[in-house]
C-alpha positions as a printed NumPy array, in Angstrom:
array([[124.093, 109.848,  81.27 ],
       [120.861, 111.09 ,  80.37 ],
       [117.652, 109.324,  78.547],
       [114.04 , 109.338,  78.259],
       [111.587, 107.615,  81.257],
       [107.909, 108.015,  81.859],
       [106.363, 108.659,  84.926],
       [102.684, 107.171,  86.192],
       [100.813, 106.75 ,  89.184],
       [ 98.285, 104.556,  90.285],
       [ 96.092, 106.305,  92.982],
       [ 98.945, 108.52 ,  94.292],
       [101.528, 105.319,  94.364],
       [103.689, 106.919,  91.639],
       [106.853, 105.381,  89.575],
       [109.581, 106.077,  87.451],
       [109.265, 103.511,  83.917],
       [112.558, 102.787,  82.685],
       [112.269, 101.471,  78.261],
       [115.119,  99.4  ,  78.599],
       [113.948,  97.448,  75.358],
       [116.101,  99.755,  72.755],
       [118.779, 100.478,  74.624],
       [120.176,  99.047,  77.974],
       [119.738, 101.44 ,  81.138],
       [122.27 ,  99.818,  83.911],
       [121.703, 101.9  ,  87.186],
       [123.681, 101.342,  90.425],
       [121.501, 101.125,  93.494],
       [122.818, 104.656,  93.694],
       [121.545, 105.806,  90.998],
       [118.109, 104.306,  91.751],
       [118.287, 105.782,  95.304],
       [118.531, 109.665,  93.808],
       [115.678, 109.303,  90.593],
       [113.484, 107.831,  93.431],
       [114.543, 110.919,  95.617],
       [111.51 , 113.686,  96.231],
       [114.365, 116.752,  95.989],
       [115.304, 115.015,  92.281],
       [112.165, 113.234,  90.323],
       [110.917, 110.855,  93.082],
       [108.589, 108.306,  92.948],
       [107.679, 105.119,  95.027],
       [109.406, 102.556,  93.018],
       [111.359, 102.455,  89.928],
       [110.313,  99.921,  87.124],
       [112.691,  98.673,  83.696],
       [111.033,  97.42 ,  81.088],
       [112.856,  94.589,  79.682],
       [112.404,  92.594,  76.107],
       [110.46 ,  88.966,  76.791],
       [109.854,  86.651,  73.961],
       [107.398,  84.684,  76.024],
       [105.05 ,  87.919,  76.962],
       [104.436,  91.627,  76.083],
       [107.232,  91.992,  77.802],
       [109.297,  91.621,  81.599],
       [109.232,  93.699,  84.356],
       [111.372,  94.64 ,  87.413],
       [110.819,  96.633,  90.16 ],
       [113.328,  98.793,  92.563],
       [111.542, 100.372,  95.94 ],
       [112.905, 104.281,  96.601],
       [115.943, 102.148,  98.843],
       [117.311, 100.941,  95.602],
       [116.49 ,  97.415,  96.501],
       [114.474,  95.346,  94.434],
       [110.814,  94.019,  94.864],
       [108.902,  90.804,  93.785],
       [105.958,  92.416,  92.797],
       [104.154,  95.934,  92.452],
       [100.116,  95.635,  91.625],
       [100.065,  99.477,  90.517],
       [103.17 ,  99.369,  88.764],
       [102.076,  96.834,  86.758],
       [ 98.637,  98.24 ,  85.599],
       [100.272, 101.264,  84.842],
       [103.126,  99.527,  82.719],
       [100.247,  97.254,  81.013],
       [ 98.418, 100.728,  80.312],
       [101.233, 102.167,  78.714],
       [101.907,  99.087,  76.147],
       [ 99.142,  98.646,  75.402],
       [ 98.808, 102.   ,  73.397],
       [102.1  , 101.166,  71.819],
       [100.656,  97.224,  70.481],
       [ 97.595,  99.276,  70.011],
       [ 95.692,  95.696,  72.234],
       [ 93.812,  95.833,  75.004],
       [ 94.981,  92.969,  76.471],
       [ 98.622,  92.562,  78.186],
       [100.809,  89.919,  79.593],
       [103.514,  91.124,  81.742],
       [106.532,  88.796,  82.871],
       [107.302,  89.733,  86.52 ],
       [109.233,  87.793,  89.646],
       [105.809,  86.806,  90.84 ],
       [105.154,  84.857,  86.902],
       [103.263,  86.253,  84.027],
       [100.468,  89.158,  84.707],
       [ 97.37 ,  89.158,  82.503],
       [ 96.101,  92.868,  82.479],
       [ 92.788,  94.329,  80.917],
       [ 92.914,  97.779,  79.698],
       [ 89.095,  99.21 ,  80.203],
       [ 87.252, 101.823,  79.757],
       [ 88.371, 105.582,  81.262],
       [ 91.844, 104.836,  82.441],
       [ 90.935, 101.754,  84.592],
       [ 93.242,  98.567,  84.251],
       [ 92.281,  95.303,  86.135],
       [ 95.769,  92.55 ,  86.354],
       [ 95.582,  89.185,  87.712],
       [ 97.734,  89.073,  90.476],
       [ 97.381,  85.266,  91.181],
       [ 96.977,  83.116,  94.26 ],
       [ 98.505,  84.294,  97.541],
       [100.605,  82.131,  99.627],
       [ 99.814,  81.557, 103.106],
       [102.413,  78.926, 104.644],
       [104.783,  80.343, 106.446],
       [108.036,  79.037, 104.527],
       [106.672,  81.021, 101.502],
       [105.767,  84.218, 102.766],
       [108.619,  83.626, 104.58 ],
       [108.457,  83.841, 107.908],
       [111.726,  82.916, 110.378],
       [110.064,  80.458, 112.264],
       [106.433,  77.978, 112.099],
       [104.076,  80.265, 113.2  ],
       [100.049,  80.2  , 112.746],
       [100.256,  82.675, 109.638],
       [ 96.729,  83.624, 110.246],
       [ 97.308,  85.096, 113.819],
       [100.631,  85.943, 113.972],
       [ 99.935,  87.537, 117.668],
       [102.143,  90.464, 116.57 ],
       [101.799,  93.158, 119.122],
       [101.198,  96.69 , 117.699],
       [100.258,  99.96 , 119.918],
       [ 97.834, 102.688, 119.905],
       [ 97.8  , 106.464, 119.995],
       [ 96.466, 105.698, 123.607],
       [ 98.508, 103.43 , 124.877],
       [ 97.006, 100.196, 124.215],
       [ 98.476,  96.907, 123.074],
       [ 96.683,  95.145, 120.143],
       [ 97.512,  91.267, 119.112],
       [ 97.451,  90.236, 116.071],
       [ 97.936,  90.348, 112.29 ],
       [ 97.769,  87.591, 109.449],
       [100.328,  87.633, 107.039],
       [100.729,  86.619, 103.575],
       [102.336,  86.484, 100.348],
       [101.718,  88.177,  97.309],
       [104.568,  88.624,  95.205],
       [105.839,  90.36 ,  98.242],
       [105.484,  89.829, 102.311],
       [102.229,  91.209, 104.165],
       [101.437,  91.946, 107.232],
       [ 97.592,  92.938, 107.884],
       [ 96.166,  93.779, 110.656],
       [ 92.416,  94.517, 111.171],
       [ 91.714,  97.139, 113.974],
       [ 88.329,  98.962, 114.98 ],
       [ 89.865, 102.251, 114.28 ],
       [ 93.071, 103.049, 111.703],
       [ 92.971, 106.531, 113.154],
       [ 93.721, 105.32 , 116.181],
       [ 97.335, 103.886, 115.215],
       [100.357, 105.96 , 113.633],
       [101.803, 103.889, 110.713],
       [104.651, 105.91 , 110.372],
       [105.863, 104.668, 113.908],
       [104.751, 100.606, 113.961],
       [105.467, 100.388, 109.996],
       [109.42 , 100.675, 110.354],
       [109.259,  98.162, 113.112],
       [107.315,  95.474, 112.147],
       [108.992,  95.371, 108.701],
       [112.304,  94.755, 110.159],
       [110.986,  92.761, 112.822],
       [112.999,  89.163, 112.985],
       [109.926,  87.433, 112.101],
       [110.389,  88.715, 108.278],
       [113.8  ,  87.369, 107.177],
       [112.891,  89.641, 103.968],
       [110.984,  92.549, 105.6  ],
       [107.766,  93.059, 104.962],
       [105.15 ,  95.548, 103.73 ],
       [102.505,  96.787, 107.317],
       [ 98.847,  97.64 , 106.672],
       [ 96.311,  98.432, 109.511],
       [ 92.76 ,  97.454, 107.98 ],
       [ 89.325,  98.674, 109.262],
       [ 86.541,  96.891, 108.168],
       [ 83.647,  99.203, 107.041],
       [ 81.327,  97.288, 106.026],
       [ 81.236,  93.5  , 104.446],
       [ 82.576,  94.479, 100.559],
       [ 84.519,  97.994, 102.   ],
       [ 87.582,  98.289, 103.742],
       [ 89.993, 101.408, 104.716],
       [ 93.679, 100.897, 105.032],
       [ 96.87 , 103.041, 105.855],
       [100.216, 100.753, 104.033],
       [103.645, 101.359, 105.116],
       [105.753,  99.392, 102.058],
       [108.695,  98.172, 102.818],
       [111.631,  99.778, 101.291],
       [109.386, 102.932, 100.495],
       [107.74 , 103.872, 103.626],
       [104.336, 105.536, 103.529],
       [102.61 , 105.093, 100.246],
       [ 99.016, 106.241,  99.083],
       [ 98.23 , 103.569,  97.603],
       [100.102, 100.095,  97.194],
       [ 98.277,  97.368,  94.807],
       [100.275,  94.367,  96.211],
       [ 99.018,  95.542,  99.93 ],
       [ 95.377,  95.461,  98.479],
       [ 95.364,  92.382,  96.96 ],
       [ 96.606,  90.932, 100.819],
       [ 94.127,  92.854, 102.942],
       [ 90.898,  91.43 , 100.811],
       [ 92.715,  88.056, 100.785],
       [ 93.471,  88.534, 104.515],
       [ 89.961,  89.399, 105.524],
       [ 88.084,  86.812, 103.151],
       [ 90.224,  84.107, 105.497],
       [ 89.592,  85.809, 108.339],
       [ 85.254,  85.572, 107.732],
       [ 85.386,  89.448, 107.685],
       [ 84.769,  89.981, 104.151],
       [ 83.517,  88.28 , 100.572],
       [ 85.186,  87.796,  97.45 ],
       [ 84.494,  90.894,  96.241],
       [ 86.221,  93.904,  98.243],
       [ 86.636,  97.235,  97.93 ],
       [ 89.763,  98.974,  99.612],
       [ 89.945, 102.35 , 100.324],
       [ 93.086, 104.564, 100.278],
       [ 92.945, 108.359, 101.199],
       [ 93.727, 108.866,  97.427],
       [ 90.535, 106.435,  96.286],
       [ 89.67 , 102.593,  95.933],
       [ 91.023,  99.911,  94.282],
       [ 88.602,  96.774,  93.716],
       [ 89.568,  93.363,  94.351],
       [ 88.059,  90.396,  93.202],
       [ 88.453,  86.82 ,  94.296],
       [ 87.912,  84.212,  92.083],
       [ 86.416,  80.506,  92.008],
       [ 89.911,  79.407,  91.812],
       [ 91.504,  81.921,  94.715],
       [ 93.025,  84.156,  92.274],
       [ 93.141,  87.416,  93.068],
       [ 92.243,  89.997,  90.599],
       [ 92.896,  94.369,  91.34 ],
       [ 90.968,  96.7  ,  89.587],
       [ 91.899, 100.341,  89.285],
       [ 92.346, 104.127,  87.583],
       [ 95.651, 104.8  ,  86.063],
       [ 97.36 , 108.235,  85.494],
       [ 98.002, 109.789,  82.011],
       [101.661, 108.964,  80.988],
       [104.1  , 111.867,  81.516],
       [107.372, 111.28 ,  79.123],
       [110.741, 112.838,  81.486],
       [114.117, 113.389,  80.504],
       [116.405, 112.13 ,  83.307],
       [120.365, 113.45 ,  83.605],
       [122.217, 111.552,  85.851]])
């Protein structure tokens, strides 16, 4: 089998686009498993475009485990970026798991998507038991040794986890990501950030995504983390959040919909034999 994909990225947090509106690409989870591979094409997440007589058109999303995901912020700017030059319209509505997306294609490469409003109860993000959602008094450790409680957790088209430390540098994500997103708490796993507020509209984060590990950028995490500190009285509606690749912005609105602003890569056609 072999056929034609694109490849994008969205701050570093990169994915393989699957046209699946001419001609039907069925992958096993095997399949998905190697294209997402780093020693074969590689890429955070995988993402079919599907035909939607209701929107621009319907999106679904496959983390680098082969299993699939509710929602992908960057994945979806990138997809609304790449449509739009083909319905030659600057704006895009995108049917996803999480409902219909309204992007805006900008000037210079930057896309802004309405996400929506985040869920907070803890049936919907979901959690296994009632549980304060705000403090989940999740216990993570330091590079020295210290315990930290905490961590609010919400929904987003996919389950967060955000915790706000004084220091990110100070914690490995590598080691506490794997175990709190298959901690029992998250019946469906759940995608770790540790936060650090810089200032009142800035905020630096490290994401471990569940299903794909360490990212360098993940769209859904930074629509939680400015949700997560606006209910936490540590930021405003208006948030910056900073990746070690760049920002996105994140805007939230009079009616608590959240909106992500941010670059997207040139698109790269690929040839993929399988």
């Amino acid at each position: 089998m072999d056929f034609k994909a694109f490849k994008m990225d969205g701050l570093g947090n990169d994915f393989v686009i699957i046209d699946n509106r001419q001609k039907i690409n069925n992958l096993t989870k095997d399949q998905i498993v190697k294209i997402c591979n780093r020693n074969f094409i590689g890429c955070d997440q995988l993402i079919f475009i599907d035909s939607d007589s209701s929107a621009d058109a319907s999106l679904r999303f496959f983390n680098s485990d082969g299993g699939e995901s509710g929602a992908c912020g960057n994945g979806t700017r990138c997809v609304a970026d790449l449509i739009s030059k083909e319905k030659n319209n600057k704006s895009i509505i995108l049917n996803t798991n999480s409902g219909k997306l309204k992007s805006q294609i900008l000037d210079k490469k930057i896309v802004t998507t309405e996400i929506g409003k985040a869920k907070v109860k803890w049936n919907e993000i979901p959690l296994s038991k009632e549980i304060d959602t705000k403090n989940l008094n999740m216990k993570i450790i330091d590079l020295n040794n210290k315990e930290y409680l905490g961590g609010t957790a919400i929904n987003v088209g996919n389950p967060h986890i955000v915790f706000f430390v004084k220091n990110i540098e100070d914690f490995n994500i590598e080691t506490i990501g794997p175990e709190i997103e298959n901690h029992e708490l998250f019946p469906e796993k759940c995608n770790v950030t540790i936060a650090q507020i810089i200032e009142k509209n800035l905020i630096k984060v490290k994401v471990w995504e569940r299903g794909a590990g360490l990212t360098k950028a993940c769209g859904t995490a930074a629509c939680a983390t400015a949700y997560a500190g606006k209910l936490n009285d540590l930021t405003e509606n208006k948030t910056d959040i900073e990746f070690s690749t760049g920002k996105l912005s994140i805007l939230i609105d009079e009616n608590n919909s959240i909106h992500m602003k941010g670059p997207v890569s040139d698109i790269k056609e690929i040839y993929i034999k399988l």
